[in-house]
C-alpha positions in Angstrom: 120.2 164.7 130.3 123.5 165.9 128.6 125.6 167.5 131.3 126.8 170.8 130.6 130.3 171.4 130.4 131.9 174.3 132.8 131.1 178.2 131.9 133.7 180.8 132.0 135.1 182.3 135.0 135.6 186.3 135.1 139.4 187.1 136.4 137.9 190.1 137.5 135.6 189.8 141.4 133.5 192.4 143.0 136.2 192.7 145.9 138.3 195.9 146.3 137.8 199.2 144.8 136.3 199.7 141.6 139.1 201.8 140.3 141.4 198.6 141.0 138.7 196.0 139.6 138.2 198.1 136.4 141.8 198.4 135.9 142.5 194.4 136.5 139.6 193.9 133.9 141.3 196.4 131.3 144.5 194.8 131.2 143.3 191.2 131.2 140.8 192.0 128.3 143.8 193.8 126.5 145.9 190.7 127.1 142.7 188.4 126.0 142.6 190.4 123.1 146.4 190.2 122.0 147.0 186.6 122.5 143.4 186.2 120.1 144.9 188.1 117.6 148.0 186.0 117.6 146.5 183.2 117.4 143.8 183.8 114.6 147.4 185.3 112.4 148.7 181.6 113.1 145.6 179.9 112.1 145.3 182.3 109.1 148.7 181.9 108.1 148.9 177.6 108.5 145.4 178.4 106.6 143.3 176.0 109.1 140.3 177.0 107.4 140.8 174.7 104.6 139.7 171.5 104.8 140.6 168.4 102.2 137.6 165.8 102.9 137.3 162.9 100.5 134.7 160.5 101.2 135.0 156.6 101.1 134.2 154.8 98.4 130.8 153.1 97.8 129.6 155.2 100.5 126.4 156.5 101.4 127.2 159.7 103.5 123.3 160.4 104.5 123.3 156.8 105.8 126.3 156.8 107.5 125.7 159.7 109.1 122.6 158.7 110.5 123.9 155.6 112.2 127.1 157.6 113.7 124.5 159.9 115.2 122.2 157.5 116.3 124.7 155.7 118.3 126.3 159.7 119.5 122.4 159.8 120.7 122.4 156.5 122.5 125.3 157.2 124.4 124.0 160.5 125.3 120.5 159.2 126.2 122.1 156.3 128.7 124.0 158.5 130.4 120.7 160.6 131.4 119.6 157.4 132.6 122.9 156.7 134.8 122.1 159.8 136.3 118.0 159.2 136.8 119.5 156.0 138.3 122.0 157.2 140.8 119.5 159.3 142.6 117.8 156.3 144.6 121.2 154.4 144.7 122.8 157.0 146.3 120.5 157.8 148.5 120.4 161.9 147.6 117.0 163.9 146.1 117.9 166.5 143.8 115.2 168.5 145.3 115.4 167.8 148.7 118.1 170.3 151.1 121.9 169.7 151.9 124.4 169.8 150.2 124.1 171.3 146.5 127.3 170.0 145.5 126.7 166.4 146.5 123.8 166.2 145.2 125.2 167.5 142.1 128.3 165.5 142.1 125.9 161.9 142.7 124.2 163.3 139.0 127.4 163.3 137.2 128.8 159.9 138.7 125.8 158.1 137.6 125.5 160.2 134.4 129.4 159.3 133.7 129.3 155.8 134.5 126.0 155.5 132.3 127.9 156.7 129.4 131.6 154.9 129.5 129.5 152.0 129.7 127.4 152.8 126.2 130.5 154.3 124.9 132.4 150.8 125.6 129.7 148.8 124.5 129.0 150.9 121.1 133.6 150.6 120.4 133.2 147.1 121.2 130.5 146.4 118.7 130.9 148.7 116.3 134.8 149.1 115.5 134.0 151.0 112.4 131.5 153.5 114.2 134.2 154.3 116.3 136.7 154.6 113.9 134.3 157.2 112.2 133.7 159.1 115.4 137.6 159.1 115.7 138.1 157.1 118.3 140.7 154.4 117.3 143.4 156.6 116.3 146.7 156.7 118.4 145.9 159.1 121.1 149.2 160.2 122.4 149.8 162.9 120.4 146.2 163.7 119.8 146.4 164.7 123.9 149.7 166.4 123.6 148.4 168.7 120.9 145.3 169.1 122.5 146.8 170.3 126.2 148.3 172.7 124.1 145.8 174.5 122.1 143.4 173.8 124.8 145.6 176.3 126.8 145.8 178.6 124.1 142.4 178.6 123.1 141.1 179.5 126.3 142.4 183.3 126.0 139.9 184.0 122.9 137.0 182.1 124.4 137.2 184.6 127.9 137.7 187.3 125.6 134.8 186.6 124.2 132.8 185.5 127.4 133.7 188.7 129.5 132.9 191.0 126.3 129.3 189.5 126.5 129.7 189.9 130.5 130.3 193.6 130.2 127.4 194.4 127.6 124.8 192.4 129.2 125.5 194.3 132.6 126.0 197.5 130.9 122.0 196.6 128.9 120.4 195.2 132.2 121.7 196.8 134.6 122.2 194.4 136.7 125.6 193.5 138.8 127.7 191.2 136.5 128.3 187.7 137.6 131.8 185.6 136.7 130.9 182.6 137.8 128.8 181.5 134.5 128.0 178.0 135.1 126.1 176.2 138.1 128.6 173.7 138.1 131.6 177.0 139.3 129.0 178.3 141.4 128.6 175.1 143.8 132.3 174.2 143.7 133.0 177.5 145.9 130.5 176.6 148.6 132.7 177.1 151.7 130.3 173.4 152.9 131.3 170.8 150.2 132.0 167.6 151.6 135.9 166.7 150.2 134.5 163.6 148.4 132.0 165.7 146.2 134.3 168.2 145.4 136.8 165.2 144.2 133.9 163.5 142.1 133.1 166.7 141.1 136.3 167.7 139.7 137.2 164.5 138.1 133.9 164.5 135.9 134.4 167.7 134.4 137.7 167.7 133.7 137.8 164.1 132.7 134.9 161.8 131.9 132.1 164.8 130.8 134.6 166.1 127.8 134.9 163.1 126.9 131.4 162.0 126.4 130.7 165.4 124.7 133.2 165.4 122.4 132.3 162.1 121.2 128.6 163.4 121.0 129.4 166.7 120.1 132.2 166.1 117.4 132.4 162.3 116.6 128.8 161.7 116.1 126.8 165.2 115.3 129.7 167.0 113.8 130.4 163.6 111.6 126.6 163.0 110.6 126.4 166.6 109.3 129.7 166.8 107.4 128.8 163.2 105.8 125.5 164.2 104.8 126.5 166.8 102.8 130.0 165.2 101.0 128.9 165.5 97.0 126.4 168.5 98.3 129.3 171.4 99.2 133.1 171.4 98.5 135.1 169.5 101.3 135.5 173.1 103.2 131.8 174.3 103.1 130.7 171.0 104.2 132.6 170.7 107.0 132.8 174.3 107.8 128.4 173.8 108.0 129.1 171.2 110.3 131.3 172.6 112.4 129.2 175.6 112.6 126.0 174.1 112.9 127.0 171.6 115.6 128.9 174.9 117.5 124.9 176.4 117.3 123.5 173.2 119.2 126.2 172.8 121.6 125.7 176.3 123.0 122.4 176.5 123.3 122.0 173.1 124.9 123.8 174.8 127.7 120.8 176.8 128.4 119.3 176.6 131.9 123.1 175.3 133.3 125.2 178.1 131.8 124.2 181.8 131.8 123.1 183.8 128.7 126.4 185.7 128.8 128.5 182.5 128.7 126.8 181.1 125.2 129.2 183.1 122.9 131.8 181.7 124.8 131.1 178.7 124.3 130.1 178.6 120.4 133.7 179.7 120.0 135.0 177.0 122.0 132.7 174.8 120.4 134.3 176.0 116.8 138.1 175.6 117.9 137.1 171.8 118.8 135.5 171.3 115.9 138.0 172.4 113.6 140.8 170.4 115.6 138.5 167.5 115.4 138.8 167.7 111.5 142.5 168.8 111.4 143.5 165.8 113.5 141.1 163.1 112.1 140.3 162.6 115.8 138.6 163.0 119.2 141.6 163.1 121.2 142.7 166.5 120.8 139.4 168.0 121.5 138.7 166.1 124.0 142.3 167.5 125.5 141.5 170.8 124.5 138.1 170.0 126.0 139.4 168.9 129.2 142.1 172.2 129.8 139.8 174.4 128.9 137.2 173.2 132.2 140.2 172.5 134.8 141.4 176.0 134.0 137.8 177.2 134.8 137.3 175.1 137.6 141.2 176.4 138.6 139.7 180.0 138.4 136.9 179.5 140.5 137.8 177.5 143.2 141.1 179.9 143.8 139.0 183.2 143.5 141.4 184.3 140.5 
């Protein structure tokens, strides 16, 4: 399986009175909201929603977006495997009692080493693949922009998330829940064993963004927008992709992330693909990727 990246955590907790938790929740949705607003005047402004795309020459886009996404599937599918395998190596049954978190955390190792191993293999074999997924460019200041807007675009993306929150709770009925992702939910089990929580931790914030960006936006994102060079102008085409792959990357968080946290996401999902296209690499959304789940996982493991 592909694992799910981390869901959104509410600043706002069912402790203390309501007056003082609707109050928290007003001003950090007003604060959301202003720092969104600033930044969709700086995107509109540096006009980031053009996009120049020229494709190589002699190319066939169809085909070569076929193989990039064959090889985005083959990493994905190995590192489903890694974690199939890790359950008998490790000696932990998903379905069998103790701790949630380790057996969790024995998933993504496996998962994780499955996939660096397939990515490795696919950047050793096939350079130009990997130059097409964005993978060969000088990262430096790929990550240094990336930190950055990953920051950033968290304030839109909670907006967002805690909007959804509030109206699905206001619809059902039911109590509202701010830890949106299974993943947030075991980390604050007062039980974890130290080890699990440090596997834990160093998987989503490190190795999982990785492997989804170079699913997500190096081989999905890529195969779209080369399939349809000649079809659309260089901004429609990559806007479709961007969009479409924003559709498939939230909804394949179904079952680990909750219903309200899907919106979220899609944004998210958007602001790494059009860094992806800005940059002409992975490494920025794969920083961006990487802030925005250690500033969840910061959230919910401090109770903020």
């Amino acid at each position: 399986m592909l694992i799910a990246c981390l869901g959104l955590a509410s600043p706002a907790h069912a402790s203390g009175t309501v007056g003082n938790t609707l109050g928290v929740v007003s001003v950090t949705v007003a604060a959301l909201a202003a720092i969104t607003v600033l930044a969709i005047g700086v995107a509109w402004r540096g006009r980031l929603w053009r996009f120049e795309r020229e494709a190589p020459e002699n190319a066939d886009g169809t085909r070569d977006g076929l193989v990039l996404l064959l090889v985005g599937l083959g990493v994905w599918v190995v590192q489903g495997l890694g974690s199939v395998a890790a359950i008998p190596i490790f000696r932990h049954d998903p379905e069998g009692s103790g701790s949630g978190l380790a057996q969790m955390a024995v998933l993504l190792l496996g998962g994780s080493v499955g996939g660096l191993l397939a990515l490795l293999i696919a950047v050793v074999v096939l350079p130009s693949v990997a130059s097409a997924m964005g993978l060969r460019a000088q990262p430096w200041s790929g990550l240094a922009l990336g930190a950055v807007l990953g920051a950033l675009v968290t304030a839109p993306v909670l907006l967002v998330s805690t909007l959804a929150m509030r109206l699905r709770a206001w619809l059902s009925g039911e109590a509202e829940d701010p830890l949106a992702h299974k993943t947030l939910e075991a980390l604050t089990e007062p039980t974890n064993p130290i080890w699990a929580i440090a596997v834990t931790v160093a998987c989503v914030t490190l190795v999982i963004p990785l492997l989804e960006e170079v699913f997500y936006r190096g081989a999905l994102q890529q195969s779209f927008a080369r399939a349809m060079d000649g079809v659309l102008s260089p901004t429609r085409a990559v806007w479709s992709s961007i969009v479409i792959t924003s559709v498939v990357f939230a909804f394949m968080h179904v079952g680990s992330a909750d219903w309200h946290a899907l919106p979220g996401l899609f944004v998210l999902s958007v602001a790494l693909g059009i860094a992806r296209e800005r940059s002409g690499a992975l490494w920025a959304p794969f920083a961006m990727h990487a802030v925005f789940n250690a500033l969840n996982v910061t959230l919910a493991m401090t109770g903020t």
